[in-house]
C-alpha positions in Angstrom: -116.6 72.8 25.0 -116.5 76.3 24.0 -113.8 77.5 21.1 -111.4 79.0 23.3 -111.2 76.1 25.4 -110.3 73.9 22.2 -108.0 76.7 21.0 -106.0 76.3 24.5 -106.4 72.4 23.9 -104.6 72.7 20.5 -101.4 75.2 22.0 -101.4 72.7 24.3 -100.3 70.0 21.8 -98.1 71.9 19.9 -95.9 72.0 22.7 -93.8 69.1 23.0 -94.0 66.9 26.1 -91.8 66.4 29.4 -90.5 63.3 27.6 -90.2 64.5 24.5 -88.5 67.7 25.1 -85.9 65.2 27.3 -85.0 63.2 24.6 -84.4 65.9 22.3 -82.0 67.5 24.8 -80.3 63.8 25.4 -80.0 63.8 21.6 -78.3 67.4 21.8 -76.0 66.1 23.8 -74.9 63.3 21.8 -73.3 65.6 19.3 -70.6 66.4 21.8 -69.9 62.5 23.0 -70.2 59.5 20.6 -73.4 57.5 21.0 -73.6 53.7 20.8 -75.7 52.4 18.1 -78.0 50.1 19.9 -79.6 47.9 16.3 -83.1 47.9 16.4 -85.0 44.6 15.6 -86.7 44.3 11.8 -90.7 44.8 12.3 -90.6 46.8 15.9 -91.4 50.4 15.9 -88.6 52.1 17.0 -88.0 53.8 20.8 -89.0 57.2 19.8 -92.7 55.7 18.8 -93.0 54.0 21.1 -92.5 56.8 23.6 -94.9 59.2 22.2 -97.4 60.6 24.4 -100.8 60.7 23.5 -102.6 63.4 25.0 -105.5 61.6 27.2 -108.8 62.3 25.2 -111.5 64.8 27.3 -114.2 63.4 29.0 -116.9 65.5 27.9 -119.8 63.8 25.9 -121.4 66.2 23.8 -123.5 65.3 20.6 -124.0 67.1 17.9 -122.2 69.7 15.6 -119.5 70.9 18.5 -119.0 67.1 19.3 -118.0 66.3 15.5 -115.9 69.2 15.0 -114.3 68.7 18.5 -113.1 65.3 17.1 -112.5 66.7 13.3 -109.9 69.2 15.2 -108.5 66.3 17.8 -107.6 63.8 14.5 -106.1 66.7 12.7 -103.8 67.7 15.6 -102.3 64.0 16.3 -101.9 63.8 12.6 -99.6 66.9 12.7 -98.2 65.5 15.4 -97.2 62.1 14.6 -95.5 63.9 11.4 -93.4 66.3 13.0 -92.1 63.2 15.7 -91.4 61.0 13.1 -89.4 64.1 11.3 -87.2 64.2 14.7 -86.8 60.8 14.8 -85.3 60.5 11.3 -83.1 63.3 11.7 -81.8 61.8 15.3 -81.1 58.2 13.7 -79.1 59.7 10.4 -77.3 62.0 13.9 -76.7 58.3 15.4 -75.4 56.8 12.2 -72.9 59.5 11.2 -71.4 59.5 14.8 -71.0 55.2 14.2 -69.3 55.6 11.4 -67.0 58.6 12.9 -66.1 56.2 15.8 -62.9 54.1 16.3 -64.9 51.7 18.4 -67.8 50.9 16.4 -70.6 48.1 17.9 -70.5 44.6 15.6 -74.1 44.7 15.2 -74.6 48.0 13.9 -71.7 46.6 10.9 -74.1 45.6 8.4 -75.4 49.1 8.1 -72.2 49.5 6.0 -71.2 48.4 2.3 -67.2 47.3 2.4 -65.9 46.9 -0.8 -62.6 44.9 -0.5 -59.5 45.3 -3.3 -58.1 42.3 -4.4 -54.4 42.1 -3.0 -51.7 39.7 -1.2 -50.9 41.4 2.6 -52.7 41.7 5.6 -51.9 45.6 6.5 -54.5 47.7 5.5 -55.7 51.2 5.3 -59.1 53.0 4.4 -59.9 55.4 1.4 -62.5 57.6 1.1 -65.2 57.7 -1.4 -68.1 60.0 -2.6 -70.4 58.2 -0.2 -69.5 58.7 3.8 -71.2 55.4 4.8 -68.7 53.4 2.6 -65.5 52.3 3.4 -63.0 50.4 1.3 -60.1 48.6 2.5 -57.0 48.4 0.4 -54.4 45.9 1.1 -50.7 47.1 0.2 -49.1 44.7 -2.1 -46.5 41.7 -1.4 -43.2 42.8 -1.7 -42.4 40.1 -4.2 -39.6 37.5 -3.1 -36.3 37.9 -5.5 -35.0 34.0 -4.5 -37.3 31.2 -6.6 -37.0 27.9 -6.5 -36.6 25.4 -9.0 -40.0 24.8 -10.8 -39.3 21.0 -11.8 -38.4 20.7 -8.1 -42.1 22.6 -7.2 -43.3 20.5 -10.1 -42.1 17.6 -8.6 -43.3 17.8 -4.6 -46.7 18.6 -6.3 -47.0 15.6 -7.7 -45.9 13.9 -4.3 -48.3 16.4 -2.4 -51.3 15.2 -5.5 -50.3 11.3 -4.3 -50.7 11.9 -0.9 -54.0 13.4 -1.4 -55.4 11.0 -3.4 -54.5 8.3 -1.6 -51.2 7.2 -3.8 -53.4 5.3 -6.1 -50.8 2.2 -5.9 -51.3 -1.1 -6.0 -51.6 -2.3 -2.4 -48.8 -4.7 -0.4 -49.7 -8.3 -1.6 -50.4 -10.5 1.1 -48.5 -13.6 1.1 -51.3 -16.0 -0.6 -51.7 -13.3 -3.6 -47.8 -13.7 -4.1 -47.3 -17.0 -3.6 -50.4 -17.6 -6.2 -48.8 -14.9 -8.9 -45.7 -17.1 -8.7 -47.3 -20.9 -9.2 -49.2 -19.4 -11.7 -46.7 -18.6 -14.6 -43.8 -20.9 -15.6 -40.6 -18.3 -16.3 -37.7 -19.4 -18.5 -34.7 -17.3 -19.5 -33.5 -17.8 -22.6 -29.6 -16.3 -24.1 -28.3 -16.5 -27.1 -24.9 -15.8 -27.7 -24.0 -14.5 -31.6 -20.2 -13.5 -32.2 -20.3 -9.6 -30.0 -23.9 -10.0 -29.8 -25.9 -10.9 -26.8 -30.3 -11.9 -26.7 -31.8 -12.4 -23.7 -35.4 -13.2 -23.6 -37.9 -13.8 -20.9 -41.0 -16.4 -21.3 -44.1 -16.3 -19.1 -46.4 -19.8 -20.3 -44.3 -20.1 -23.6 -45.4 -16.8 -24.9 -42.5 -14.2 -25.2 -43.2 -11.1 -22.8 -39.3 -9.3 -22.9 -36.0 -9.2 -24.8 -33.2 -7.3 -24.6 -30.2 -7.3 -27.0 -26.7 -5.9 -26.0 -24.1 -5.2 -29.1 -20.5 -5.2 -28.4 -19.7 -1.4 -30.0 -23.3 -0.4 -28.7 -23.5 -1.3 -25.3 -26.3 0.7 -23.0 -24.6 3.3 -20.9 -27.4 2.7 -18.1 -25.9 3.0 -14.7 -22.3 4.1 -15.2 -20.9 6.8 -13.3 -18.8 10.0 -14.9 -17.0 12.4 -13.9 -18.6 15.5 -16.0 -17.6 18.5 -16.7 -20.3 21.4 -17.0 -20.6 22.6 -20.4 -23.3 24.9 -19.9 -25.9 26.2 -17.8 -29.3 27.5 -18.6 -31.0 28.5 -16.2 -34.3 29.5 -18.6 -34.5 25.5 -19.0 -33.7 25.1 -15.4 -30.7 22.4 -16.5 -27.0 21.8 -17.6 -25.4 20.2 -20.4 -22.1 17.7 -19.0 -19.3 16.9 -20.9 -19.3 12.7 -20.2 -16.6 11.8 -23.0 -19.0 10.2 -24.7 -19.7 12.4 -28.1 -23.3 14.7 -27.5 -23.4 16.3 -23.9 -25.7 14.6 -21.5 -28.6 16.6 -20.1 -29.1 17.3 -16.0 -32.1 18.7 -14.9 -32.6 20.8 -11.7 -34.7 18.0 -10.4 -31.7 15.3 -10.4 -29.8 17.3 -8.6 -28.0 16.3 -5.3 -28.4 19.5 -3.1 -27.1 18.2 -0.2 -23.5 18.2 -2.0 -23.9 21.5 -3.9 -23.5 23.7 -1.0 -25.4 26.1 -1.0 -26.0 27.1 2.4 -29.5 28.5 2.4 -29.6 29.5 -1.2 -32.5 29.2 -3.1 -32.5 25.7 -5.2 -31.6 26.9 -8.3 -29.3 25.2 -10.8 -27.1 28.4 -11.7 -26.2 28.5 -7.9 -25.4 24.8 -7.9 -23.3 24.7 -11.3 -20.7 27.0 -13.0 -19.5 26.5 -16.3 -15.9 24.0 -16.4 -17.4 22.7 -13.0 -16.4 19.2 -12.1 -19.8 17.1 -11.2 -20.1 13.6 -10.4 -23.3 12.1 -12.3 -24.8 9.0 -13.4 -26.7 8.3 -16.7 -30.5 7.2 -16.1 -31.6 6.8 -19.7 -29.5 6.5 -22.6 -29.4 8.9 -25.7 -32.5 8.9 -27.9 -32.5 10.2 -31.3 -31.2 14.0 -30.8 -31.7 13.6 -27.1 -28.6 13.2 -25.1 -28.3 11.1 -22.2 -29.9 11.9 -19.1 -28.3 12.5 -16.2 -28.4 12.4 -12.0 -26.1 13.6 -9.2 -28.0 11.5 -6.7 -25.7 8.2 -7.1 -27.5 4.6 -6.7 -25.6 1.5 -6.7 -27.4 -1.9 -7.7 -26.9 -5.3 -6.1 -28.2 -8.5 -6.2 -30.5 -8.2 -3.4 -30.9 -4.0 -3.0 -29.6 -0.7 -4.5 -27.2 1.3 -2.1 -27.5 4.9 -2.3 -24.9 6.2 -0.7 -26.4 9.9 0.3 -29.5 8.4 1.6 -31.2 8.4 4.4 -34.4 6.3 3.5 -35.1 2.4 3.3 -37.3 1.3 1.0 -38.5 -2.2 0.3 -40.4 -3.7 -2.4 -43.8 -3.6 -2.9 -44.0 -6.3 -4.6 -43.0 -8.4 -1.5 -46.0 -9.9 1.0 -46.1 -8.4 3.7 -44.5 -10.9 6.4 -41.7 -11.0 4.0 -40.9 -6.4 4.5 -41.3 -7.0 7.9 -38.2 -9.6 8.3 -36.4 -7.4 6.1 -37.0 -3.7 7.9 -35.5 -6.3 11.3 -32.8 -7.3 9.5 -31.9 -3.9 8.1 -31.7 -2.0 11.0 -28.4 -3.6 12.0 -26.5 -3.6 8.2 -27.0 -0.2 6.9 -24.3 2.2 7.4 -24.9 5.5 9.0 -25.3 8.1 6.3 -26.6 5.5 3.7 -29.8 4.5 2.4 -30.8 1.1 0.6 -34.0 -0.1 -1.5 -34.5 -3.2 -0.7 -35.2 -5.1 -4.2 -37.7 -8.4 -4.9 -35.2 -10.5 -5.5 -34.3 -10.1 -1.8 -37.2 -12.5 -0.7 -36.1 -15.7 1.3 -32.3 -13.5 2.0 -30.2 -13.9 5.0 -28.8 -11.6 7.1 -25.2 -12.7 6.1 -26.0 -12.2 2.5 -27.6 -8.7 2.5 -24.7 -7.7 4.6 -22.2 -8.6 2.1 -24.4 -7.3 -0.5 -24.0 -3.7 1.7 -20.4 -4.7 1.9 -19.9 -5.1 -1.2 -21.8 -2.0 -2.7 -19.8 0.4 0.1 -16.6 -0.6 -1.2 -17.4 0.3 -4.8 -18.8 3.8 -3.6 -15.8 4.3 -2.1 -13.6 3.1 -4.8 -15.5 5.5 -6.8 -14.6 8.7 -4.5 -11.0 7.7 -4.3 -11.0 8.0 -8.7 -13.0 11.4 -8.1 -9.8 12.9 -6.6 -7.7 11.4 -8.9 -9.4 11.5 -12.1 -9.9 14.2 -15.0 -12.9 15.6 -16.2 -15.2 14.1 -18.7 -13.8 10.3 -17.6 -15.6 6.6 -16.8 -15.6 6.1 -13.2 -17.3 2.9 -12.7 -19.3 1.2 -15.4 -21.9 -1.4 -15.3 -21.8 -5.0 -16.1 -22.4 -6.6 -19.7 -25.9 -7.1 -20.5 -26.1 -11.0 -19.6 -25.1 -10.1 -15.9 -27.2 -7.2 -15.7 -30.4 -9.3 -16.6 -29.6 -11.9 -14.3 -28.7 -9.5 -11.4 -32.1 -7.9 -11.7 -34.7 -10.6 -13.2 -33.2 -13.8 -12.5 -34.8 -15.6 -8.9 -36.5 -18.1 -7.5 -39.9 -17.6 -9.9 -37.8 -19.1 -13.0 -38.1 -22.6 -13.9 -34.8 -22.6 -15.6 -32.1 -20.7 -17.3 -31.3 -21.8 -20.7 -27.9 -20.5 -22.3 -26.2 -21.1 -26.0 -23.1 -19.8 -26.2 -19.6 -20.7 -24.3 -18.5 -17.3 -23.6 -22.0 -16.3 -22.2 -22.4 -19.5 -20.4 -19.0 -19.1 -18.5 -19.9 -15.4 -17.5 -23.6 -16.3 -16.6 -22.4 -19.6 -14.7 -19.3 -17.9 -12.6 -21.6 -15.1 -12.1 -24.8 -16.9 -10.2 -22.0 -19.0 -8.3 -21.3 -16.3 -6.9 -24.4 -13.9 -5.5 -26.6 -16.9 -5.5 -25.0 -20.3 -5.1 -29.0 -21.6 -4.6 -30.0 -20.9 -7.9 -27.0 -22.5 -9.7 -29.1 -26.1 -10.3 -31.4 -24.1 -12.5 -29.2 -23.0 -15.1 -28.6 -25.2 -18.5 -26.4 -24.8 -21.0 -28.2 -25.3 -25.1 -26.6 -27.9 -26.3 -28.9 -28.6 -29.6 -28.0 -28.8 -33.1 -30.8 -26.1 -34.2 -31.3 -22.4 -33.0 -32.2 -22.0 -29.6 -34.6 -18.9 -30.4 -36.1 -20.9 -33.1 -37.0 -24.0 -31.2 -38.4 -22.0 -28.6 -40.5 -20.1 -31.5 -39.0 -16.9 -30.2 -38.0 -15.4 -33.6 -41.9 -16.1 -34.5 -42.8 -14.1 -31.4 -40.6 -10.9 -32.4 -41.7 -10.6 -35.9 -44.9 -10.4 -34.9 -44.1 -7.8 -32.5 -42.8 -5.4 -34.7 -46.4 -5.2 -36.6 -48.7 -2.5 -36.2 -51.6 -4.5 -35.8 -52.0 -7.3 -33.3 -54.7 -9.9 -32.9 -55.7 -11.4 -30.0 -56.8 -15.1 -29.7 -60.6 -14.4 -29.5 -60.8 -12.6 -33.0 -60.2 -8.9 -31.6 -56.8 -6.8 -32.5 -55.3 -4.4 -31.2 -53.9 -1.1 -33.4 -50.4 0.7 -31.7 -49.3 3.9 -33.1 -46.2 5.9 -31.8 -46.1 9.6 -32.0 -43.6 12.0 -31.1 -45.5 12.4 -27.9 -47.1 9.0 -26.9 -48.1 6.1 -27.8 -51.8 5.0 -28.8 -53.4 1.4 -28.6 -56.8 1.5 -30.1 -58.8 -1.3 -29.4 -61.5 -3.3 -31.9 -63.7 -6.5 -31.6 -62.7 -7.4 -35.0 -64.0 -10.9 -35.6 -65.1 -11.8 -32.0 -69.0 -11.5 -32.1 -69.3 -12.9 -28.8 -71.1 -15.9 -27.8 -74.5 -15.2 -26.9 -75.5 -12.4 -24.2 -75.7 -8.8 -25.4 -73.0 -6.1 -26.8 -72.1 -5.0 -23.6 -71.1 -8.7 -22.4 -69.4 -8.7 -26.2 -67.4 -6.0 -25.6 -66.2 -6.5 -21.9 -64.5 -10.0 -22.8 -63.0 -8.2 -25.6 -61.7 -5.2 -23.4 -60.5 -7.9 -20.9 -58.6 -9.8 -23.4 -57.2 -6.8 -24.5 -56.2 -5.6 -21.0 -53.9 -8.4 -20.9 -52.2 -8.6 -24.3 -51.6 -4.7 -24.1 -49.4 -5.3 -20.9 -47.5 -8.4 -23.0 -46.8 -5.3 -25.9 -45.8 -2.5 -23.7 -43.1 -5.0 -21.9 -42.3 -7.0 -24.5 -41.7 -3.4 -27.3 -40.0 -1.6 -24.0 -42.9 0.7 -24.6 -41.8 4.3 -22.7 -43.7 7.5 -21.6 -47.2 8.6 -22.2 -49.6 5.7 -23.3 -52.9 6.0 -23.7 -55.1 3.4 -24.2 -58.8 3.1 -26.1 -60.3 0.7 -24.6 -64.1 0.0 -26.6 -67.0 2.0 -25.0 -68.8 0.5 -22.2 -72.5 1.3 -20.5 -72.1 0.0 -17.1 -69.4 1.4 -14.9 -68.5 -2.3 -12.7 -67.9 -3.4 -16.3 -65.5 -0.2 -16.6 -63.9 -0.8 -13.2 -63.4 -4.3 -14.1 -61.5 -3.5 -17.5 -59.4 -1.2 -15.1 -58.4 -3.6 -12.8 -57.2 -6.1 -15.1 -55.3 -3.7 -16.8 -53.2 -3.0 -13.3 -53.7 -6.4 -12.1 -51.7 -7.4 -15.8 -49.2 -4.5 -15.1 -47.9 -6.2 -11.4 -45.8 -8.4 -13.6 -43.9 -5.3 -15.0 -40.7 -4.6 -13.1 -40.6 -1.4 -14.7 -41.5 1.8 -12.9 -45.1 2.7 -14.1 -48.2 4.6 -13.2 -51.9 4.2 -14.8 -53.2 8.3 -14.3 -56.5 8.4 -14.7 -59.8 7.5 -17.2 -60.2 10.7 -18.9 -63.9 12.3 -19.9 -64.2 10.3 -23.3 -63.7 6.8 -21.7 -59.4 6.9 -22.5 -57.4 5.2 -20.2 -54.4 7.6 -19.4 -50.7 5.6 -18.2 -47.6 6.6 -18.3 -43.8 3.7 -18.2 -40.6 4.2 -18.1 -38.4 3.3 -20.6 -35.2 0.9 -20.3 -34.1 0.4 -23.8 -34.2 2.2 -27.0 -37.1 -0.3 -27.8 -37.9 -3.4 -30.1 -38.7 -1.6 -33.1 -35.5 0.6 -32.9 -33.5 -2.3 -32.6 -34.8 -4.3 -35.6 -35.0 -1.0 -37.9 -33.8 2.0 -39.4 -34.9 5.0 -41.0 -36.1 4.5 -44.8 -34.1 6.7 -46.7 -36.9 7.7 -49.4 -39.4 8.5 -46.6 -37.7 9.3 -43.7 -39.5 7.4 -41.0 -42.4 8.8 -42.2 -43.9 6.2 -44.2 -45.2 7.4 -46.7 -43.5 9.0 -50.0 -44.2 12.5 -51.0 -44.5 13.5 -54.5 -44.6 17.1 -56.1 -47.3 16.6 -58.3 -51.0 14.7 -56.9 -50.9 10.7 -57.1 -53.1 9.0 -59.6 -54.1 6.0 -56.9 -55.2 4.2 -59.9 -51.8 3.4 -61.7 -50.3 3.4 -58.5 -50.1 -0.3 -57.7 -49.1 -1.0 -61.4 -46.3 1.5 -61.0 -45.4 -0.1 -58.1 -45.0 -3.6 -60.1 -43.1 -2.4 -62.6 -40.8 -0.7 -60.5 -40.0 -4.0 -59.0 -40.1 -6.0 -62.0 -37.3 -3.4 -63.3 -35.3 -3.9 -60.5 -35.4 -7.9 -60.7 -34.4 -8.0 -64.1 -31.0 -5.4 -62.7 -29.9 -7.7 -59.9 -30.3 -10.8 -62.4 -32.9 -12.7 -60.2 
């Protein structure tokens, strides 16, 4: 090949192909018309390489000089070539990606050739801003036009909590089946004993002897549990979310947002909020839940409940409930039975001591309860604010209307005032159970010969022992109570520490269900239970602890086994409690218990102080 053949070769090359120069020109075009973006697969050379068109190579075989240079000049010139097509195809792809991102309609697989960088906001229209870079695109979301009508937060607070329940299961105690009730009852022997002391009224319960509750009613202190006012709204704050009612009865009773009945407030569509609901000088019917503590007023509801013997009317109700605490054959006699006594507009709760009731005698229960609701809205019209619309029974009757049935032995009373009230009284709602009451007709203390005074002194230590050798430490805070629990004395009896402590935990279990019911024990509780390696042993402790607690009428709930092994319960509280009732403040210390000097304490001469201070004030009284 001669040198102006290869020079002709080489112009050849330069020019660009019939393929070539018709992709270029369909690449012109594009400008003018939006192009799809067609992705191309990770590790394929793309379309324009692999549509190049290599020149065929010549035929001619010649060796020697003119043959190397030949193919010297032939690699040079694909070289140049290959860099110039790759140069076009580079500038045609960033052609192809600019006109994507210009179009409305882009393809979903060319997306993640972008970078979206999202605002945080609340709404669902958006709109695009423009950054420095054109291949970004950020999306703001315009913010939520906030909503000016809130609800109450103890009412949110409080379908939470239902809403928590329901997602973890309601962690309950399950319906008993008939064996596991009729066992629970053959397995304890329940007496009643009241003693009746000029105005003042004991009632306690025994379980096997051993004193598990007592409750004391005074004559000019009697619990205003239950009874029904006619209040008068003092104030409203709607900050706390509640309202302070005038109840005639000295400090202001406290109703929360959550207590109140917002079927009869009114308020059409409003938001839930108490300010709505209440004005000040506002008459409002309410009912006291817990009576005043301390500096604490009594609480108060607008959701009226009547009690009976054998269920609790509510009279704005809609929902029938039945005990738990009932086997299961037993709620489903009762739902049949139901369905043809409660009034339309009315709900009842069905309670335990229902169990073996006829249909006659839950219908004049109903009966019974409707005529006193409707006594009660006949004084509402009538009455002034700040007045007693219906009040509760006496202690004695109260106790027997709720506790007394067919799982006590007997029903011992001392006293002729109390044993004509108690004795008319179970005549009447229970005419089957009138063979087990007896009336105390010993020469010496009823309490005392049942060793019941014993029982409550001991109670109102700090420290308790159990029968094995362990005790049990209870402290009361502003805020809770804590049990702490130690082996003490009980080493066990062969085994290992971990057997050791489990029977000590187990013991414990039971005796701390005995304290809480017998010192009325209300609100948070939490329980220290002696650290144990294996979780069945854990579990076990647990299930003791509610097994223990299915005695306890009173509404309870055991939360949870925190992270450092403490059980977590909360109870509600009936009365002002044991130790309240058998003590007052100290007026040196103030409840505190201990005595606060200016000056530090010499520890030393402390106890000799002490005796000398009550050696001086023997020697002043004469004794």
């Amino acid at each position: 090949m001669c040198s102006s053949d290869l020079k002709a070769i080489m112009a050849d090359e330069e020019k660009p192909s019939l393929r070539k120069r018709f992709r270029l020109a369909t690449f012109s075009a594009s400008e003018d018309a939006p192009t799809p973006v067609v992705e191309t697969p990770v590790g394929t050379p793309s379309v324009a390489f692999q549509q190049a068109v290599v020149p065929p190579r010549g035929t001619n075989t010649k060796t020697g000089e003119d043959q190397k240079e030949e193919r010297g000049l032939l690699r040079r010139a694909r070289v140049g070539r290959r860099r110039r097509e790759d140069d076009v195809e580079n500038t045609t792809e960033n052609k192809v990606i600019e006109d994507s991102n210009n179009s409305e309609n882009e393809s979903s697989e060319a997306s993640h050739r972008r970078v979206r960088k999202r605002l945080r906001a609340t709404d669902v229209n958006t709109e695009e801003v423009s950054v420095d870079d054109p291949n970004t695109v950020v999306r703001v979301r315009s913010p939520r036009e906030r909503s000016t009508s809130r609800s109450s937060t103890r009412i949110d607070a409080k379908r939470q909590r239902r809403k928590d329940g329901r997602d973890a299961g309601r962690r309950r105690a399950p319906v008993l089946t008939e064996a596991e009730f009729l066992a629970r009852r053959e397995s304890v022997e329940r007496v009643m004993v009241v003693r009746q002391n000029l105005d003042r009224i004991q009632i306690a319960v025994l379980e096997d002897e051993i004193l598990v509750e007592h409750y004391v009613s005074r004559g000019q202190s009697a619990s205003l549990i239950g009874n029904v006012y006619l209040g008068k709204v003092q104030n409203v704050l709607p900050s706390m979310e509640a309202a302070f009612i005038d109840i005639g009865r000295g400090r202001n009773g406290v109703l929360y947002a959550g207590e109140v009945n917002w079927d009869a407030a009114g308020l059409d569509g409003q938001p839930k909020r108490i300010e709505l609901a209440l004005k000040t000088n506002d008459s409002v019917l309410v009912q006291v839940t817990k009576d005043p503590v301390g500096q604490k007023g009594a609480r108060l509801t607008s959701q009226i409940s009547l009690p009976g013997r054998y269920l609790v009317y509510v009279p704005d109700g809609s929902v029938t409930g039945i005990s738990r605490k009932l086997p299961d054959t037993e709620r489903t006699r009762l739902k049949r039975i139901l369905r043809n006594i409660v009034p339309e507009g009315a709900g009842v709760i069905v309670r335990t001591a229902a169990e073996g009731a006829t249909e006659e005698q839950l219908q004049k229960d109903v009966a019974r309860l409707q005529a006193q609701w409707e006594n009660i809205q006949n004084k509402v019209k009538t009455g002034t604010p700040a007045s007693l619309l219906y009040s509760e029974p006496d202690l004695a009757i109260r106790v027997v209307r709720d506790i007394f049935n067919e799982d006590f032995k007997k029903l011992l009373v001392a006293g002729s005032d109390a044993w004509d009230t108690i004795e008319e009284y179970v005549k009447y709602v229970a005419p089957d159970l009138a063979d087990r009451l007896e009336k105390w007709s010993g020469d010496a203390d009823v309490f005392a010969s049942n060793r019941i005074d014993e029982q409550i002194s001991k109670a109102l230590d700090r420290k308790v022992y159990l029968p094995s050798g362990g005790s049990l430490v209870i402290d009361r805070t502003e805020a809770m109570t804590v049990i702490d629990v130690n082996t003490g004395k009980f080493i066990g009896q062969g085994g290992n520490l971990e057997e050791t402590v489990t029977k000590n935990n187990l013991e414990a279990a039971e005796e701390i269900v005995r304290q809480l019911r017998l010192r009325d024990v209300g609100g948070i509780i939490v329980i220290d239970f002696i650290d144990m390696v294996l979780e069945s042993n854990r579990d076990l402790v647990l299930r003791r602890l509610v097994e223990c607690l299915g005695r306890d009428r009173t509404k309870h709930q055991v939360a949870e086994v925190s992270s450092l092994g403490l059980v977590q319960m909360t109870r509600k509280r009936i009365s002002s409690g044991l130790l309240e009732t058998f003590s007052e403040s100290c007026e040196h210390c103030n409840g505190r218990g201990v005595k606060v000097f200016s000056e530090p304490v010499d520890h030393k001469h402390s106890d000799r102080r002490f005796k000398r201070e009550q050696s001086e004030s023997s020697e002043a009284t004469g004794e």
